[in-house]
C-alpha positions as CSV (number, residue, x, y, z in Angstrom):
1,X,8.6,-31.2,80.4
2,X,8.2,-31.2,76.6
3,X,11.2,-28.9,74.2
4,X,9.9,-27.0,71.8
5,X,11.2,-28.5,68.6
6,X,10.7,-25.1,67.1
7,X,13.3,-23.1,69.0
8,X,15.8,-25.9,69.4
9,X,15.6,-24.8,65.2
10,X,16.0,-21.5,65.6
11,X,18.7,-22.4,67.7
12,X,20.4,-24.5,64.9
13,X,19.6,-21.9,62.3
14,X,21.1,-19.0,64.2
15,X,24.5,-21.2,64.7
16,X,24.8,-21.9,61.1
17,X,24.2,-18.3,60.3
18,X,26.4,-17.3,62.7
19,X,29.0,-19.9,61.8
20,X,28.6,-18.8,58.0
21,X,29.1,-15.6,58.8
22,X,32.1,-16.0,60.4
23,X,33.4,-18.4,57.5
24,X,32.2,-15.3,55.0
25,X,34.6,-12.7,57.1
26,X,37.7,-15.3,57.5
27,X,37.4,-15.9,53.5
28,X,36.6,-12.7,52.1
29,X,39.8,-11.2,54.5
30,X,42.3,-13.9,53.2
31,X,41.2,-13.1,49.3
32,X,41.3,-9.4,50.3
33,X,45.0,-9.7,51.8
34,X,45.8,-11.1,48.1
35,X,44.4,-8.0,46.5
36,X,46.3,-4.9,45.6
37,X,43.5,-3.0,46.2
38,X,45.0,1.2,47.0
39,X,42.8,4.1,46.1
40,X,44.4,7.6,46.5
41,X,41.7,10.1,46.8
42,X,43.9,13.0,47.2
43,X,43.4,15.7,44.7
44,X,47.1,16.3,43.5
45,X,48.0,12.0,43.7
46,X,51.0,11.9,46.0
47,X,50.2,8.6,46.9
48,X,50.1,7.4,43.0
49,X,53.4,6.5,41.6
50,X,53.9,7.2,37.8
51,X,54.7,4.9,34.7
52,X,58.0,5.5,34.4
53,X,58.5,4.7,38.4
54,X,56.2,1.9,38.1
55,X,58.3,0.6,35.0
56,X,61.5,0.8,37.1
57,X,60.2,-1.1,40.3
58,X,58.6,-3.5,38.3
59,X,61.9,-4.5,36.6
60,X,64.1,-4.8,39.3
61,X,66.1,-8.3,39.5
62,X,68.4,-7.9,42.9
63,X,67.0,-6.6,46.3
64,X,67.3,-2.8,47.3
65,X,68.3,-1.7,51.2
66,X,67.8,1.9,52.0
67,X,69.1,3.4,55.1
68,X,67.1,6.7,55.5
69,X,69.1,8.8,58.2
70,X,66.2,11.3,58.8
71,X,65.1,9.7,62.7
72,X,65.7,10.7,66.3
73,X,64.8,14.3,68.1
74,X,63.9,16.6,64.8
75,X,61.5,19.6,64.4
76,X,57.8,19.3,63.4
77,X,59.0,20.0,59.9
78,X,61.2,17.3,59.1
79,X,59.0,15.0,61.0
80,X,56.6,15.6,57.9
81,X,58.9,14.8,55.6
82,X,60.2,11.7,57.6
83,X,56.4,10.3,57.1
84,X,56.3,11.5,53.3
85,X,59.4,9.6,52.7
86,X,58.2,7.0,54.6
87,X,54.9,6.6,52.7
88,X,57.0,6.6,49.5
89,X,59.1,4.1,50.3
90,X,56.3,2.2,51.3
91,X,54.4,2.5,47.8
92,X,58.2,1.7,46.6
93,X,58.1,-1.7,48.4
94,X,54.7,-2.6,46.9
95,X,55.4,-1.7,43.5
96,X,59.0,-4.0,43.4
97,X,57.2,-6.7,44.8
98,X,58.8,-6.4,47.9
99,X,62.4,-5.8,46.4
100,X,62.7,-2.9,48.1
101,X,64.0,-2.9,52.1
102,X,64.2,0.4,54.2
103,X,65.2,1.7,58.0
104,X,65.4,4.7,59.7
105,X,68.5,5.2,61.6
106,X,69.0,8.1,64.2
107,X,72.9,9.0,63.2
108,X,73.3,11.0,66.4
109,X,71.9,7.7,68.9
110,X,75.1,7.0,70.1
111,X,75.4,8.4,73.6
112,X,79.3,9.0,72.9
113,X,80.4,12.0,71.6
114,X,83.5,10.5,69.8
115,X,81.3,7.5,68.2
116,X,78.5,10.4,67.2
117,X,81.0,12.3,65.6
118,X,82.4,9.4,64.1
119,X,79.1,8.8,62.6
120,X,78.9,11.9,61.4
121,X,82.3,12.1,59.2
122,X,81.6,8.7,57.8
123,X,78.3,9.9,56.7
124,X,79.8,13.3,55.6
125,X,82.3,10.9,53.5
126,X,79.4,9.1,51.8
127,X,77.6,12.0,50.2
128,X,75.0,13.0,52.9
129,X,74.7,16.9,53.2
130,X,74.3,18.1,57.1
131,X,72.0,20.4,58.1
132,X,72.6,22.4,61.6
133,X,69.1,22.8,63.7
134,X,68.1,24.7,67.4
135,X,66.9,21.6,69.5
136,X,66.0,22.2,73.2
137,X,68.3,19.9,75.7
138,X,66.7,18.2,79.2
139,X,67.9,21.6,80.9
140,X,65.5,23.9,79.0
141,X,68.1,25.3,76.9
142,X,68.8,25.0,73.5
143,X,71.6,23.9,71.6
144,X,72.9,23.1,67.9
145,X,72.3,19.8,66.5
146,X,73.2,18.2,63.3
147,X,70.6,15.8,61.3
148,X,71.3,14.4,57.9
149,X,68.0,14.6,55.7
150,X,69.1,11.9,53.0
151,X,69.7,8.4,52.2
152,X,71.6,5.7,51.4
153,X,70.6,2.9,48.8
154,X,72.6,-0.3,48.9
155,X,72.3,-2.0,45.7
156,X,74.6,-5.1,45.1
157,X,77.4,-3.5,47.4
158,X,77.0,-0.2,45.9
159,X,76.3,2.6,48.0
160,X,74.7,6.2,46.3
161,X,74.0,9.1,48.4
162,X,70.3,10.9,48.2
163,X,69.8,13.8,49.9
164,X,66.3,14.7,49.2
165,X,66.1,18.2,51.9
166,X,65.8,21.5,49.7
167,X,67.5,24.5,51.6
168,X,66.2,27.2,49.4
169,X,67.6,30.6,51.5
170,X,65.3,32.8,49.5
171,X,62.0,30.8,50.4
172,X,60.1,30.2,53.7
173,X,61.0,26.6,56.0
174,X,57.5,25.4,54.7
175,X,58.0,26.0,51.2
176,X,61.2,24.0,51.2
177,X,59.5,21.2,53.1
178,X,57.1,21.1,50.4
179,X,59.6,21.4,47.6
180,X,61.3,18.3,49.3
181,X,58.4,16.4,49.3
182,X,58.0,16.8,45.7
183,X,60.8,15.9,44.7
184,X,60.9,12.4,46.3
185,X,59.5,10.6,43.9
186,X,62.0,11.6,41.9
187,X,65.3,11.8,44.2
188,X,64.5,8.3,44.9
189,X,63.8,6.8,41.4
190,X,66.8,8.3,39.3
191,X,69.0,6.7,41.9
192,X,67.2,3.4,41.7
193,X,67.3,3.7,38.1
194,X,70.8,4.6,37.9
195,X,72.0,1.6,39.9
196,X,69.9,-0.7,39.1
197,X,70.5,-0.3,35.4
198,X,72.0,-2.7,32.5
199,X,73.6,0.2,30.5
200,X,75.6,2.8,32.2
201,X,75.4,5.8,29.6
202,X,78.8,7.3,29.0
203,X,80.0,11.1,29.1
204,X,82.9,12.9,27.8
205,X,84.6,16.5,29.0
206,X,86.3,18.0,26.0
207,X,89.8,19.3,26.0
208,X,92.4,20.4,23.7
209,X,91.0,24.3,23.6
210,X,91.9,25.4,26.7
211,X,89.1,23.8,29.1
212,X,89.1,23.7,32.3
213,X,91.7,21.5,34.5
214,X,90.3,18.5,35.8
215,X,91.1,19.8,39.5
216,X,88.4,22.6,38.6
217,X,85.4,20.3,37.6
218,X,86.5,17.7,40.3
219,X,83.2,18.3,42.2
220,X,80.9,18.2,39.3
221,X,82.5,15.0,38.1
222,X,81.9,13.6,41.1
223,X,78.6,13.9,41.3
224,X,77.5,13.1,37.9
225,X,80.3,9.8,38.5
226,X,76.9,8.9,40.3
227,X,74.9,8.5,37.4
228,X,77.5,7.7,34.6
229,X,80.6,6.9,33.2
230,X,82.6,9.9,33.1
231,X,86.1,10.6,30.4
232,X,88.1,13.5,29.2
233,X,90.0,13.7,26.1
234,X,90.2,15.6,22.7
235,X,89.0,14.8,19.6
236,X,91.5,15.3,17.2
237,X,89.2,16.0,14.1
238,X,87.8,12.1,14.1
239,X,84.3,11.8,12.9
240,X,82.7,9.2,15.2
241,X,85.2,9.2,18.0
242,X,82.6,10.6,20.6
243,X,79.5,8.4,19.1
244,X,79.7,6.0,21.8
245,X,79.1,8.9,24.7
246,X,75.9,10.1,25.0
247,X,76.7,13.5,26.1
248,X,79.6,15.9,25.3
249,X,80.5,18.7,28.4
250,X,82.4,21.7,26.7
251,X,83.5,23.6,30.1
252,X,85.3,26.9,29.7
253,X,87.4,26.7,26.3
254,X,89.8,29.3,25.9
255,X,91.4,29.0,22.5
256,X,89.7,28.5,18.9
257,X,88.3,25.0,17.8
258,X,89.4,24.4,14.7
259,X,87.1,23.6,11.3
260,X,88.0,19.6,12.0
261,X,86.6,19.7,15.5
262,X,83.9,21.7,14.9
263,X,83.0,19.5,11.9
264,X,83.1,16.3,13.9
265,X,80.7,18.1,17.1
266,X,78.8,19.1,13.9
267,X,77.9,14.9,12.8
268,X,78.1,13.9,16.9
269,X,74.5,16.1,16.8
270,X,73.5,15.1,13.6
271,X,73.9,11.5,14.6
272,X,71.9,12.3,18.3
273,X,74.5,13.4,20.2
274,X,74.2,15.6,23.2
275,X,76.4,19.1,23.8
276,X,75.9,21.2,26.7
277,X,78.0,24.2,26.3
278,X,79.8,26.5,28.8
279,X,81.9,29.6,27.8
280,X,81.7,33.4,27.4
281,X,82.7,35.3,24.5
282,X,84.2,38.0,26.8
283,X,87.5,36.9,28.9
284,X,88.4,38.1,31.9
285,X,91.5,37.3,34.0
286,X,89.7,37.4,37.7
287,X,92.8,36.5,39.3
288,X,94.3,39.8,38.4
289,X,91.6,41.4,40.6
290,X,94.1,41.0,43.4
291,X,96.0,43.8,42.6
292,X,92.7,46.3,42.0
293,X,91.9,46.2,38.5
294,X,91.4,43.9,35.2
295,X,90.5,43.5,32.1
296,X,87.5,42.1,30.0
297,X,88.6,41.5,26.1
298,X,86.5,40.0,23.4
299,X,87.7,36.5,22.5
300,X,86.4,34.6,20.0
301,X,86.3,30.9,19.5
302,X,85.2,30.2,16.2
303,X,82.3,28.7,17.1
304,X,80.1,31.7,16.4
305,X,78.8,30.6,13.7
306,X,78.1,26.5,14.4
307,X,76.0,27.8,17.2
308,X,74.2,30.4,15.3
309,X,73.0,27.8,12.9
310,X,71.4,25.7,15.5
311,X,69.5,28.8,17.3
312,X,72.0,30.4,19.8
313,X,74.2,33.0,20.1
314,X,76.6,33.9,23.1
315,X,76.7,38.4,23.2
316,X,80.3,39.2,23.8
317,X,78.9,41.5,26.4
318,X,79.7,41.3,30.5
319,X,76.3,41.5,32.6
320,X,75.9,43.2,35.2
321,X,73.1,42.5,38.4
322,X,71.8,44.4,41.5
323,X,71.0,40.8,42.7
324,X,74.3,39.6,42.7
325,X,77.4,38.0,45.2
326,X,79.0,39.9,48.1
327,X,83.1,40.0,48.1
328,X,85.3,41.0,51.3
329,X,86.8,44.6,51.6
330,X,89.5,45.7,53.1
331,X,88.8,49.7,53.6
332,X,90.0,52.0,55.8
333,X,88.4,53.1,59.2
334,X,88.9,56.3,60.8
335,X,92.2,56.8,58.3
336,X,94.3,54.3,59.7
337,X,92.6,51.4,61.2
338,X,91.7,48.8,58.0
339,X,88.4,46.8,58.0
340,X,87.0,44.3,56.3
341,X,83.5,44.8,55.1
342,X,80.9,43.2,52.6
343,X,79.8,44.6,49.5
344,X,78.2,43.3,46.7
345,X,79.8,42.6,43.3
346,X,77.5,43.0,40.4
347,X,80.2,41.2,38.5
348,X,78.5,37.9,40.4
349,X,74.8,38.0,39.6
350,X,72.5,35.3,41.3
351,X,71.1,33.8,38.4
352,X,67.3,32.5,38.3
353,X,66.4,29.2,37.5
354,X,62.9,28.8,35.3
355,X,60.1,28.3,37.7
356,X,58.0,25.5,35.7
357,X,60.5,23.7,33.6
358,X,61.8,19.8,34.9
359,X,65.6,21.0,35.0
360,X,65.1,23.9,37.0
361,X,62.1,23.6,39.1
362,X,62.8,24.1,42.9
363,X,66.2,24.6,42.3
364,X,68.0,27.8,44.1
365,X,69.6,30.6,42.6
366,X,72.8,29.9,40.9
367,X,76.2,31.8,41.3
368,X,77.5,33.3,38.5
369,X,80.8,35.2,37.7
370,X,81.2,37.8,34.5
371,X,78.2,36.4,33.0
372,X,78.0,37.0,29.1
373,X,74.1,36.8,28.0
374,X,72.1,34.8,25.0
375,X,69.7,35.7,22.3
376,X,68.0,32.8,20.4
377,X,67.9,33.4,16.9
378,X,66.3,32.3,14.4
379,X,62.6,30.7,13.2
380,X,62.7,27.4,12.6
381,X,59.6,26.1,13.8
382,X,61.7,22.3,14.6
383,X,63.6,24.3,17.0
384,X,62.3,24.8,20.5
385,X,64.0,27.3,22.7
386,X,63.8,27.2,26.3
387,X,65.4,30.0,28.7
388,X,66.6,27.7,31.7
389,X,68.5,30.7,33.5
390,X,68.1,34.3,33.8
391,X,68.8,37.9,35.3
392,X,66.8,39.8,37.7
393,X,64.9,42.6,36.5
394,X,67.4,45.4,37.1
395,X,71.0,44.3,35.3
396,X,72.7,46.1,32.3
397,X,75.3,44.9,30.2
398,X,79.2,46.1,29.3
399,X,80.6,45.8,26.0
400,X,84.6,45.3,25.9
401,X,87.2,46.1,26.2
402,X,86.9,47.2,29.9
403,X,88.5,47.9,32.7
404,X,87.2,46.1,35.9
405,X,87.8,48.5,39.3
406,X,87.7,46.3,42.9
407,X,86.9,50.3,43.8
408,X,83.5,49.7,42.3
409,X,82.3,47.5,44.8
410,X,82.7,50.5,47.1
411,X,79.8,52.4,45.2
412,X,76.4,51.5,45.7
413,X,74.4,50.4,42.6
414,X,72.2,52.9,41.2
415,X,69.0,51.0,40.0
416,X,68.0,53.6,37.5
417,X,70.8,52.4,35.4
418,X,70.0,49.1,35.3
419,X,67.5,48.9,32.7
420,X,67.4,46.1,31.2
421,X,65.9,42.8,32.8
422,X,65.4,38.8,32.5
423,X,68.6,38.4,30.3
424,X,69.1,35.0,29.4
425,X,71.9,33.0,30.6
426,X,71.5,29.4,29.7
427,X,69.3,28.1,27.2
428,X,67.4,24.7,26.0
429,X,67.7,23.8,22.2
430,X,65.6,20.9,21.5
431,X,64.3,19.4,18.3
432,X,66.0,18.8,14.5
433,X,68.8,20.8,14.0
434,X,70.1,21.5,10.3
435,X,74.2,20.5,9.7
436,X,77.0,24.0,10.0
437,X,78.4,22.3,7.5
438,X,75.6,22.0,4.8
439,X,76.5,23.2,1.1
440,X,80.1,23.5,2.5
441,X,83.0,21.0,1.0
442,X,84.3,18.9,3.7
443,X,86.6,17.3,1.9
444,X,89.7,18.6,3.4
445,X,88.1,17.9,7.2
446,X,87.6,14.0,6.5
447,X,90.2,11.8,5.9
448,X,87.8,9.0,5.6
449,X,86.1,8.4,2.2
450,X,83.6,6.2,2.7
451,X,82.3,9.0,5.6
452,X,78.8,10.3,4.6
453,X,77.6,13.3,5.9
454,X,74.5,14.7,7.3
455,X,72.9,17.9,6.8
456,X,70.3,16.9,9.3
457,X,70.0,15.5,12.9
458,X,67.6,13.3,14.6
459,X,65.6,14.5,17.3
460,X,68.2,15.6,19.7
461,X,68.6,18.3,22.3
462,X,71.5,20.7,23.6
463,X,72.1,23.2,26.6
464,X,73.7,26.7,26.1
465,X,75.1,28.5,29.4
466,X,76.6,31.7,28.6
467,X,79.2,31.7,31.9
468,X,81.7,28.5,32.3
469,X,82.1,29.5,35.8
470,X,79.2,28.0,36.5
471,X,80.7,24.5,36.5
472,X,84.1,25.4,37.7
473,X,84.9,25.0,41.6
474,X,87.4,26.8,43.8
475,X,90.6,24.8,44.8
476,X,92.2,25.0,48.3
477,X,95.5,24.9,48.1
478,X,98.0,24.1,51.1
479,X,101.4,23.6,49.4
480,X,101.4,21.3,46.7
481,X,98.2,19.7,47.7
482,X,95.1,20.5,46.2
483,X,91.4,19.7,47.4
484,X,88.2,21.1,45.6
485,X,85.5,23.3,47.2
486,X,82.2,22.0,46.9
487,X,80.9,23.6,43.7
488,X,78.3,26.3,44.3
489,X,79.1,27.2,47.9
490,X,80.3,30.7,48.7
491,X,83.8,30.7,51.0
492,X,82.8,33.6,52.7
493,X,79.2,32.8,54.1
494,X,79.0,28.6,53.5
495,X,75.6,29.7,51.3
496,X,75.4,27.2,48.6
497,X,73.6,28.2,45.4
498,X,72.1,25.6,42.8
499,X,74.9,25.3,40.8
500,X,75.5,21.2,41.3
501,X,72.3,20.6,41.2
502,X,71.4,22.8,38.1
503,X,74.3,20.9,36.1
504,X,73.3,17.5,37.5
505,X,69.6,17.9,36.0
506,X,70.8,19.4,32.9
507,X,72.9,16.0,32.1
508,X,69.9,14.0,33.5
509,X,67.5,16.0,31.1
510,X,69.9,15.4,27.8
511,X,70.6,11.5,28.6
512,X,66.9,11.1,29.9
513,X,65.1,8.7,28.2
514,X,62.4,6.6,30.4
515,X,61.2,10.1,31.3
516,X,62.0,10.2,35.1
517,X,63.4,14.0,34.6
518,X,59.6,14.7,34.2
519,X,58.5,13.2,37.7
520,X,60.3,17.2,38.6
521,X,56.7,18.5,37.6
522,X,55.2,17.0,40.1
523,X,53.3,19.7,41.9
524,X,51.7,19.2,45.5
525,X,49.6,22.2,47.3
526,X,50.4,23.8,50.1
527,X,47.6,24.1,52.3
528,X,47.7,26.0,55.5
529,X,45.7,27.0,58.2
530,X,44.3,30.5,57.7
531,X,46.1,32.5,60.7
532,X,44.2,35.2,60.8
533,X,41.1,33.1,61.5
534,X,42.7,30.9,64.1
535,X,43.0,33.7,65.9
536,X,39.9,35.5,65.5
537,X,38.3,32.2,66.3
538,X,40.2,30.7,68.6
539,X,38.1,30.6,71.5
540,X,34.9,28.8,68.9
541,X,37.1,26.4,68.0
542,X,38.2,25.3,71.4
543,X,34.8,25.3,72.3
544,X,34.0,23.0,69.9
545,X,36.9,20.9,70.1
546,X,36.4,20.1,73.8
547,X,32.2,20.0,74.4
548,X,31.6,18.5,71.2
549,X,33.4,15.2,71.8
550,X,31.3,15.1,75.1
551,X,27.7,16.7,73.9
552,X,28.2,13.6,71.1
553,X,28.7,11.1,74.1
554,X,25.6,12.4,76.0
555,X,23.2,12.4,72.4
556,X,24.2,9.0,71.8
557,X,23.6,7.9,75.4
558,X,20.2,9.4,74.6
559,X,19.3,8.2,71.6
560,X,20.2,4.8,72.6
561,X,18.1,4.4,76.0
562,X,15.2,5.8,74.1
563,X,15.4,3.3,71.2
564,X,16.1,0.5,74.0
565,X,12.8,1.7,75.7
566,X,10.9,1.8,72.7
567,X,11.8,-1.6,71.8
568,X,11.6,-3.6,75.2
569,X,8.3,-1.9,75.6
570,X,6.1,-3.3,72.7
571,X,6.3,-6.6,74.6
């Protein structure tokens, strides 16, 4: 019997095409594996890094490990923002060129209580804030359960702390699950910046006018020891002694800063320095509260003026907010029996962070403590004045002097006679400043003559806050030993306010300048299911969701035995 040299061809030809095609697949796959090739098609970008990220990954020279501590039994919730961070550290690794090394540890894994709780303290040590949660146990029940929503990045035996959970009281689980996830990006970056960087920027805490103690800004220092090099010391009325910091912290002064200091914090801005400011103009002796009263006196500090000419001034004026702290009362009960009850203190306002700026985005409410209050003055158009903190619509101010009454906390506020609202509290100054000193003889304040002086600065920027307690933490004290609260957190309920972390992004705002402080923006929608029409429409949906699937199965099964009859048949 005869082939037919025709289909032993067709034979041939199908193998080569088939062979080919194979060859194509194999070839095209390998070139596309060389590829960066990543489209995010999301309408707000969270997949997209920006520049400045981009710029910072693509410059790293030593490896990065991460140890992300957010794995293990945890609520729906977290285990969205365990897959955002994730996904970030993903597009992390990419972007370094594979510099960048990650795992997700489960702190409590450890069957052994003693070894968990070992765990825990070492990781309490290291920075990580823990967070207490409801989780069910094998016995149906419930129990309390600690999980540490942060990270730790290793960078050339350098361990920083990144806890990147907001806990926002005031705003729903969701919201703050959201507000985490924005943030990432930038949570993750400073820190990689920070250690990874060549120059480690320098700041400087004032003294010689009555400042705070160290002891009282331990917690603050702490934390910004993080991101720079941190000194205290005065200045002595040397031009150029604080040009190699590039920020200046002036935290709670009490006594008057002479023309020679002022004059040399005059030609720090002038030259591009950074100031952020803390006092009041009203001083009030808190401690005296334990015996039921004190006072609030006017106390200048000479620096009135300086501040004036750069678009600020501080109202020697005590604030008062309905929105405000609540102290511990002893009262009486029944006329005999003593009891301690909560009241609130309009003394303490919560303060309100700007909703849409970088520094204060996302950030909770911070505790303040006989607040004074800011006007911007001025016109000049190379000034720009932001408010970064504020009061709630219902506050009032108090001129001194003034007697402060513990007995008032007794009385409820009367809103009617709180009638004045959004009082600012801490403001931004950005832009060219003109000189305090300009047409002024200065002579006498420099003992330098070569020293030339400048009427105006470069582009610089400086931070106003009207209330130095702000940045000042409590101090436990067992005999002569001394330990620092953790700044922010109220002793009485454990609620901590935004006060470290409103400090932190001032400094990182001033010093900023790769523009990470701007990744804060970053906005990301919250989308939701509609509720009510989940349940109006429940039973639609489940319809749908469970004959669809099937109905889908049968039409294809259809569709393909007619298009197979209609084929087979033509022959």
């Amino acid at each position: 019997m005869l082939s037919n040299p025709g289909s032993k061809n067709i034979k041939i030809k199908s193998w080569l095409q088939f062979i080919v095609t194979v060859a194509a697949i194999i070839i095209i796959a390998s070139v596309s594996s060389l590829l960066r090739i990543r489209l995010d098609l999301t309408e707000d970008k969270r997949y997209t890094l920006s520049e400045p990220t981009l710029k910072v990954l693509g410059g790293l020279k030593n490896d990065i490990y991460i140890q992300v501590y957010l794995d293990g039994e945890i609520p729906i919730p977290l285990k969205r923002l365990k897959r955002s961070v994730r996904e970030m550290l993903d597009e992390f690794r990419i972007a370094s060129g594979q510099r960048i090394d990650y795992e997700f540890i489960n702190p409590a894994g450890d069957k052994d209580a003693q070894q968990r709780e070992a765990q825990y303290q070492v990781l309490n040590d290291k920075g990580l804030n823990p967070v207490r949660i409801q989780a069910s146990d094998e016995e149906g029940g419930s129990s309390t359960k600690l999980i540490f929503p942060g990270m730790i990045v290793n960078y050339n035996g350098i361990e920083i702390p990144v806890n990147f959970l907001k806990n926002n009281q005031s705003i729903s689980p969701e919201q703050n699950i959201l507000h985490s996830i924005e943030g990432l990006e930038y949570e993750m970056i400073q820190t990689i910046a920070t250690v990874s960087s060549d120059t480690i920027y320098k700041v400087a805490f004032l003294e010689g006018h009555g400042e705070f103690p160290e002891i009282e800004v331990a917690d603050i220092t702490f934390n910004l020891a993080r991101f720079f090099t941190i000194d205290r010391g005065t200045i002595g009325g040397q031009p150029g002694i604080l040009d190699n910091y590039a920020a200046v912290i002036i935290a709670g002064p009490e006594k008057e800063f002479s023309e020679a200091d002022k004059f040399v914090l005059d030609q720090y801005i002038m030259n591009g320095g950074k100031v952020m400011w803390l006092f009041e103009e009203v001083e009030v002796n808190s401690d005296s509260l334990i015996y039921g009263e004190t006072v609030g006196l006017y106390r200048p500090l000479n620096i009135e003026d300086q501040l004036f000419r750069y678009g600020a001034r501080v109202n020697p004026a005590i604030v008062q907010d309905i929105e405000c702290m609540l102290i511990r009362l002893t009262v009486m009960s029944g006329g005999e029996r003593q009891q301690v009850v909560s009241a609130p203190w309009v003394y303490y306002p919560k303060l309100s962070p700007a909703p849409n700026h970088p520094v204060t985005r996302n950030l909770n409410k911070v505790k303040g403590e006989f607040t004074n209050f800011i006007d911007t003055v001025g016109f000049d158009p190379a000034i720009k004045k932001t408010i970064l903190l504020s009061t709630s619509e219902y506050s009032r101010t108090l001129s001194p002097p003034l007697v402060i009454r513990l007995k008032e906390a007794e009385q409820a506020p009367v809103e009617n006679n709180f009638n004045k609202s959004n009082l600012p509290v801490a403001v931004l100054l950005e832009g060219v400043f003109p000189s305090a000193f300009r047409n002024r003889i200065t002579d006498n304040l420099v003992g330098d003559n070569r020293f030339i002086m400048k009427n105006v600065s470069r582009e610089t920027k400086m931070i106003v806050i009207a209330d130095a307690d702000i940045i000042r933490n409590e101090v436990r004290r067992v005999g002569t030993a001394e330990s620092p609260i953790p700044l922010g957190q109220d002793k009485y309920t454990g609620e901590v306010f935004g006060n470290r972390d409103f400090l932190i992004n001032c400094l990182n705002y001033l010093v900023d300048d790769n523009g990470i402080m701007e990744l804060r923006s970053r906005e990301i929608k919250l989308r939701l299911l509609d509720k009510g029409r989940i349940k109006n429409e429940r039973g639609k949906w489940q319809i749908i969701n469970i004959a669809g699937p099937v109905l889908l199965v049968i039409l294809a099964g259809i569709l393909y035995g007619w298009f197979r009859k209609r084929i087979y048949t033509r022959y």
